[in-house]
N, C-alpha and C positions, 0 to 999 in steps of 0.2 A: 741691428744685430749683425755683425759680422758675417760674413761665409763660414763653414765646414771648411778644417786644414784640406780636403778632398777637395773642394770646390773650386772652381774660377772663382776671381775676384767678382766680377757680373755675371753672377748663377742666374741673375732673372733671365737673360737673356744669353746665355753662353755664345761663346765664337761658333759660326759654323763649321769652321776647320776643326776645332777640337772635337766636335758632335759626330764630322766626319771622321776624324782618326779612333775616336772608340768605335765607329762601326766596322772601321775597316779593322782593327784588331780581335774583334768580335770575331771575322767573317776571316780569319785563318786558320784553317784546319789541324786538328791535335797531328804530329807527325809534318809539319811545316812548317818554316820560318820565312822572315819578311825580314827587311834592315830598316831600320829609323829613315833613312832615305827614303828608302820604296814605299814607305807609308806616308810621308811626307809629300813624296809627289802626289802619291793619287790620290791625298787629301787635297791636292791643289797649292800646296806649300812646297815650291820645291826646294827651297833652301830651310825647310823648319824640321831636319833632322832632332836638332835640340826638341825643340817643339810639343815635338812625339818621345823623346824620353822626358820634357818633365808631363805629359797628361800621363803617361805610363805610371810614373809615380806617384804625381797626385790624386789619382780616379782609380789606380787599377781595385782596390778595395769595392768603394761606391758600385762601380761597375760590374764587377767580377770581370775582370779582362782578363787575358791568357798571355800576360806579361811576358813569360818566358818564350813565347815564340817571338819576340822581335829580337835581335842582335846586330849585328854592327856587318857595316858591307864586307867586311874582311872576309865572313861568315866565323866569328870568334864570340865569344860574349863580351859585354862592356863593363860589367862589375868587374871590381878588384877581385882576387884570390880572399877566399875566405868562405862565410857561412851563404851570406847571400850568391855570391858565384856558383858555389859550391849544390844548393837549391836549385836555382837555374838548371843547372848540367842536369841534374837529380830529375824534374821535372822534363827537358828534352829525350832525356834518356829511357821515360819512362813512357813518352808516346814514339817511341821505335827511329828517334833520332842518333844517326851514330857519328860518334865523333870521327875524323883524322888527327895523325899527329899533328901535334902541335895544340891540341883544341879546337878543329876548322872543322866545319860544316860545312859538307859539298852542296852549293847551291845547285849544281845539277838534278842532284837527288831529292834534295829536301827543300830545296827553295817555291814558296809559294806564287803560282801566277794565277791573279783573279782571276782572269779572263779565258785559263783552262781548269776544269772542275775536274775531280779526280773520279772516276769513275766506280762508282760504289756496287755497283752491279759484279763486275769482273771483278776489281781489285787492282785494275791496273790504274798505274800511277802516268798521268800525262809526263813530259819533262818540262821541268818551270823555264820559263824563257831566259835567252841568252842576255845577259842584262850590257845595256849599253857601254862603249869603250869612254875611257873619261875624256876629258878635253887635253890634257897631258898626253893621255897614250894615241891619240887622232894625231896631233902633232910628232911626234916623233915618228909614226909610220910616214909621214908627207914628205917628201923629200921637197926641198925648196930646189929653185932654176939654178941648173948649172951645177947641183949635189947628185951626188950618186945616194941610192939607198945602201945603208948597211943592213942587209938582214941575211 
């Protein structure tokens, strides 16, 4: 018999990666988002951005995942304009996420870092970590021998 459209193709034995990325989407707090990246790496995939939006799609049902807190590094959402997008926002917005122009989500504010817990006692919110400069943007700060920097 086939898999469930929800399933891995090998349900007997699923990827640990994927087993990893529902826990870690599990384990982001309502009022916090993550990007397909960041869950990617710390499922141990760090190039399976992709990955983590199709288990998102496939499982988020099965699982009851909290789908709408991943988004895209931009801090933007990745659905088209429309009903699904349009859900998304609905859902952000409804656990005290606020947008910027343009549709952006300050990862400052709202970006989740496992590794600081928000403190439920006080109310105060750690700041999510400053996420790494890409390989693009390291390079451009470098000045090579005999360049001046432009900054």
């Amino acid at each position: 018999m086939p898999p469930a459209a929800d399933e891995p193709a090998n349900s007997r034995s699923p990827d640990p990666a994927i087993q990893r990325i529902v826990q870690l989407v599990r384990a982001i707090p309502p009022g916090r988002v993550a990007s397909y990246g960041q869950i990617a790496r710390l499922a141990g995939k760090p190039r399976g951005a992709r990955m983590v939006a199709w288990a998102l799609h496939s499982m988020r049902r099965k699982h009851d995942l909290p789908w709408q807190r991943v988004i895209n590094s931009k801090g933007t959402i990745s659905l088209p304009a429309g009903t699904a997008y349009n859900r998304q926002r609905s859902l952000l917005v409804a656990e005290g996420v606020e947008f910027l122009p343009g549709d952006r989500i300050d990862w400052k504010r709202f970006g989740w870092d496992p590794e600081a817990a928000d403190d439920e006692q006080t109310g105060n919110r750690r700041p999510a970590v400053k996420k790494r400069a890409t390989k693009k943007a390291r390079s451009k700060s470098k000045a090579k021998p005999g360049q001046k920097r432009n900054n």
